[in-house]
Structure formats: structure tokens, C-alpha cells
C-alpha positions in Angstrom: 21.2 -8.4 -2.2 17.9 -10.1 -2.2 17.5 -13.4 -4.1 14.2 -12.6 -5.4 15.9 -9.3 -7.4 18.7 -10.9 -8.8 19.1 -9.7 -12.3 16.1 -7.6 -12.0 18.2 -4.4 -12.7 18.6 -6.1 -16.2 15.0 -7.3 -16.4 14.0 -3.4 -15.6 16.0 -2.2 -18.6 15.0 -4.6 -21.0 10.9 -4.0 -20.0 11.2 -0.2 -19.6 8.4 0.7 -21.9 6.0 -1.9 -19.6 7.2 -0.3 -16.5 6.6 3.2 -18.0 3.0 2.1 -17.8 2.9 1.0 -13.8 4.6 4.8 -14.0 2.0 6.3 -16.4 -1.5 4.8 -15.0 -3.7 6.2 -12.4 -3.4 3.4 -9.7 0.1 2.1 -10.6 -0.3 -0.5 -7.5 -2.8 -2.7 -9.7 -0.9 -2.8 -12.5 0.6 -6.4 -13.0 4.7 -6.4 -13.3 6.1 -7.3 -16.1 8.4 -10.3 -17.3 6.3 -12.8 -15.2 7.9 -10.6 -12.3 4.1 -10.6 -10.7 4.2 -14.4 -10.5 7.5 -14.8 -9.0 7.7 -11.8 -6.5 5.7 -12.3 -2.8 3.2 -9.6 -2.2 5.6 -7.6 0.2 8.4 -7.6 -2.6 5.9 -6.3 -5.4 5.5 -3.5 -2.5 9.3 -2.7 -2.3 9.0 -2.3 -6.4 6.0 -0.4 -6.6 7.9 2.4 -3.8 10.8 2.5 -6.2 8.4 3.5 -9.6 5.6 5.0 -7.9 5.8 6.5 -4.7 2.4 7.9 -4.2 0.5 4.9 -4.7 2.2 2.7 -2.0 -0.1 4.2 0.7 -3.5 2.4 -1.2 -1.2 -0.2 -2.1 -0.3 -1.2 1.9 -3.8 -0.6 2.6 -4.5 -3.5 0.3 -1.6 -5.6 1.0 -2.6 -5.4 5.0 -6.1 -6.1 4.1 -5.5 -8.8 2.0 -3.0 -11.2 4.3 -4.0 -9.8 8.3 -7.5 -8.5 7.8 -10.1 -6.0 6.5 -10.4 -5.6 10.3 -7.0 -4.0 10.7 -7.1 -1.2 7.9 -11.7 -0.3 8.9 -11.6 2.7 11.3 -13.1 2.2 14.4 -16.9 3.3 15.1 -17.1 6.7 17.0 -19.8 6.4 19.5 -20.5 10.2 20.4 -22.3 9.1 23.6 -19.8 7.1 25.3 -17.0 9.7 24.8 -19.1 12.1 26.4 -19.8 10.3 29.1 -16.0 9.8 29.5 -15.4 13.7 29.4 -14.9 16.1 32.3 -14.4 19.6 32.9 -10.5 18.7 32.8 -11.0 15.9 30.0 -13.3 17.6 27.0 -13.9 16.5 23.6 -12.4 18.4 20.8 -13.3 17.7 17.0 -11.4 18.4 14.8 -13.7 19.2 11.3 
């Protein structure tokens, strides 16, 4: 069991009707928890929460959490330069996109 979850079963069934609106909402992953749970959880524990109520949103919400602590550098897409990948094609090598 994880210290930072003790009791939280309880704390869950007390506060359903607040969760129901992390559930409810558009973009559940900026929802604050309830029961002063968003104070005293670390980012990466509000993640393992989040993936139990709303599964869909933990994909925006990782994006965020990775930005947030490592870097907007890590979740930005590298620049395609067309040029230099067609100068690195061959005959045997070519460049396929994929639309």
C-alpha cells in the first residue's frame, strides 16, 4: 500500500459527489481533487488517481505533467526539414509520408 493513499478508499466514498465532477467535466485532469487531496498528493500520484476516474484524459494529463517537471522540450515535436531528408534518401532509402 502507498502511504500517500492511506484511507483514501474512505475519503473517495465520503466525497463521491466531488469526484463525480473530475468524472463529469470535459478535461477531468484540471480538475482540483477533493478533500485537500490536491495539496497533499505529488504530481505523479494525482496521475495514478486521475487513470483510475478518468482514463481518457491521462494522455493530456502526462503531456502536462512531463512538461511541467522535465521540459516543454521533451513533449514539442521535432522540426521536419523536407530538404535534409531528401538529401539523406536513395533509391534503396525513399521518403514516404504518410497524410
Amino acid at each position: 500500500q502507498l502511504p500517500a493513499f492511506v484511507g483514501f478508499d474512505g475519503v473517495f466514498a465520503d466525497n463521491v459527489r466531488a469526484y463525480e465532477k473530475i468524472f463529469n467535466t470535459a478535461e477531468g485532469h484540471h480538475e482540483p481533487l477533493p478533500a485537500g487531496y490536491d495539496d497533499k498528493l505529488s504530481p505523479l500520484e494525482k496521475l495514478c488517481v486521475l487513470r483510475t476516474i478518468r482514463l481518457d484524459c491521462v494522455c493530456d494529463a502526462v503531456t502536462e505533467f512531463v512538461a511541467n517537471d522535465i521540459g516543454q522540450r521533451f513533449v514539442d515535436p521535432p522540426t521536419f526539414d523536407i530538404a535534409k531528408s531528401y538529401a539523406d534518401s536513395t533509391n534503396c532509402t525513399p521518403l514516404i509520408f504518410i497524410l
